[in-house]
N, C-alpha and C positions, 0 to 999 in steps of 0.2 A: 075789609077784604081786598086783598089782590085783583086788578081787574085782568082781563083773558092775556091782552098783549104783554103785562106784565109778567102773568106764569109763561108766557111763551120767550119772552127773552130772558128770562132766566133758565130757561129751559137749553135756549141756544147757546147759552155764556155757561154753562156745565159740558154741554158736548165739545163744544170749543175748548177747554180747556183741557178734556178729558183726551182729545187727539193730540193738543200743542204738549201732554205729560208723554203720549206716547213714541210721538217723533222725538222728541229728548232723549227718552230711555235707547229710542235708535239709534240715533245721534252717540252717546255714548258707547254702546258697546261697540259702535264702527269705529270711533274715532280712539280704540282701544290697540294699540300696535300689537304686530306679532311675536314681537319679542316679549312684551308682557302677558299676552295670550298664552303663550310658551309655560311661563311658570304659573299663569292662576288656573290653567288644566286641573295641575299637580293639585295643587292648594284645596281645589273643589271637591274634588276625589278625595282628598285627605281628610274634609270635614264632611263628606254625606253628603253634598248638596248636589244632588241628585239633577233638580231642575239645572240650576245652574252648573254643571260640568255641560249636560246637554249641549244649554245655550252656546256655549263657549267653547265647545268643539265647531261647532255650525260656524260661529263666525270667523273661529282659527281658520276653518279646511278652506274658507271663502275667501280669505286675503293672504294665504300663499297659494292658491291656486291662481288669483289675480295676479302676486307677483311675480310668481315662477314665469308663467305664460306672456309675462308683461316684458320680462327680463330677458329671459332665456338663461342660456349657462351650461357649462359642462355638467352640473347634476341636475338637471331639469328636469330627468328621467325618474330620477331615485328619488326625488323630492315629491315628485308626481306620485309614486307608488308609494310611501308615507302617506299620502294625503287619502290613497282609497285607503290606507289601515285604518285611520282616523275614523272616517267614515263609516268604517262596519263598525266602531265603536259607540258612533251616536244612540242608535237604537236601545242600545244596551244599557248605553247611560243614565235613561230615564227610569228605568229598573234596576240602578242601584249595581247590576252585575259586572261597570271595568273591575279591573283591578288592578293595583299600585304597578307590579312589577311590567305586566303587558303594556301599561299605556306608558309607564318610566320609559321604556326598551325606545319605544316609537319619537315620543319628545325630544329625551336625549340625540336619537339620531338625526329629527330633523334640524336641530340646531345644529350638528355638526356641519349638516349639508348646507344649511343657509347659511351657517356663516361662510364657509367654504366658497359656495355659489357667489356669495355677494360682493367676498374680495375677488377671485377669479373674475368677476364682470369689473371690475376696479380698475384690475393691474390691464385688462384689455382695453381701457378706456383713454389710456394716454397716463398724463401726469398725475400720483399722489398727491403732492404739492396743497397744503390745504386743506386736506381729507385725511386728517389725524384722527377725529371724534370716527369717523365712518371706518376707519381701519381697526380702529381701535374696537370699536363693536362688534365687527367681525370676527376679530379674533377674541373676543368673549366669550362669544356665540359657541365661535370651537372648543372654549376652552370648557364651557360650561357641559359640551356634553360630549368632551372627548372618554370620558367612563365606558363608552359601550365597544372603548378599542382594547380594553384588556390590559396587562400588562404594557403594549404598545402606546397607552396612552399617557405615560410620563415620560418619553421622548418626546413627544408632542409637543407638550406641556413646559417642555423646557425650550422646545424651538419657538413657542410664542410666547414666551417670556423674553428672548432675546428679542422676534418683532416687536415686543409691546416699545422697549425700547428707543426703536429707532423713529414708531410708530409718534413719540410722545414731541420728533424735534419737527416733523413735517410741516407745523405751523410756524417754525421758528422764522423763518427765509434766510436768505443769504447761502453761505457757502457748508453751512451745517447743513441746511435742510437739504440741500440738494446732496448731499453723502450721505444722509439717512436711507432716501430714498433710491438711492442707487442700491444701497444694501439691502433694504426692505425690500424689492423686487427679487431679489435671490434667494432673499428668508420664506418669502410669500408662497416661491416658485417651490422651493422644497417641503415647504406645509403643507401645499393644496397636493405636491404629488403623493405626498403619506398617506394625504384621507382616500386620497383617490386608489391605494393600494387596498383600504381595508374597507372600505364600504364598496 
């Protein structure tokens, strides 16, 4: 038979363990971006998992409200009021009652705006130069959910096609990248004013 201190530190090395699985599970969903947060919304909603959209709205509204506030930005406001729609959606989620098209609406938008937000905090930061990958995101971001501009969103769509671009020589150096960059900042400048017309 087991003597006492033996059930007892097996007793300890199960609790132990049972917290080091949990801080993990924490661990993961935080160290989950919000760009990927963005589309496994959708994906959760799309297969029923009820628990998990929940989860996964909680920790979306939690790390754009950290960024937005972290950042700031010309849509800091709009991103902000995204973030309460999310919110009333929580509740709802764990009863199975989002649905596709309402929470599409909201997703889509705030990608527009983050991506929107993040180059505008960019182009005010000083030099491109280097930040090809981060520019280049950005305008994914828009591109991925420029749908909720209508008709309007294949001029969009063609003006960041042109940044993507110039987007791709920024790493280059020398005297391309800096004529990238010179153009990039005037493609940039009339992308963020389009969103900024429609949202």
């Amino acid at each position: 038979m087991l003597s006492r201190i033996t059930v007892i530190n097996i007793y300890i090395m199960k609790k132990i363990l049972f917290v080091a699985a949990l801080c993990l599970m924490g661990l993961s969903s935080r160290g989950q971006s919000i760009d990927g947060l963005l589309d496994n919304v959708m994906s959760l909603q799309a297969k029923g998992d009820n628990k998990g959209l929940s989860t996964a709205l909680g920790s979306l509204t939690s790390g754009l409200e950290k960024e937005v506030n972290d950042t700031g930005g010309d849509f800091k406001s709009g991103l902000l009021s995204q973030v309460g729609g999310l919110k009333k959606l929580m509740p709802l989620a764990s009863k199975g009652m989002v649905k596709a098209g309402p929470l599409k609406k909201i997703i889509n938008t705030i990608k527009l705006m983050l991506g929107a937000n993040r180059l505008g905090n960019m182009l005010g930061g000083g030099s491109l130069l280097g930040k090809a990958k981060a520019v280049k995101s950005g305008l994914g971001l828009m591109k991925a959910g420029s749908s909720i501009m209508g008709a309007k969103s294949g001029g969009l769509s063609n003006l960041i096609g042109g940044a993507m671009g110039n987007a791709n020589k920024l790493d280059g150096g020398g005297l391309a990248a800096k004529g990238a960059e010179k153009a990039l900042s005037g493609q940039l400048g009339g992308i963020l004013s389009m969103a900024k017309g429609i949202l």
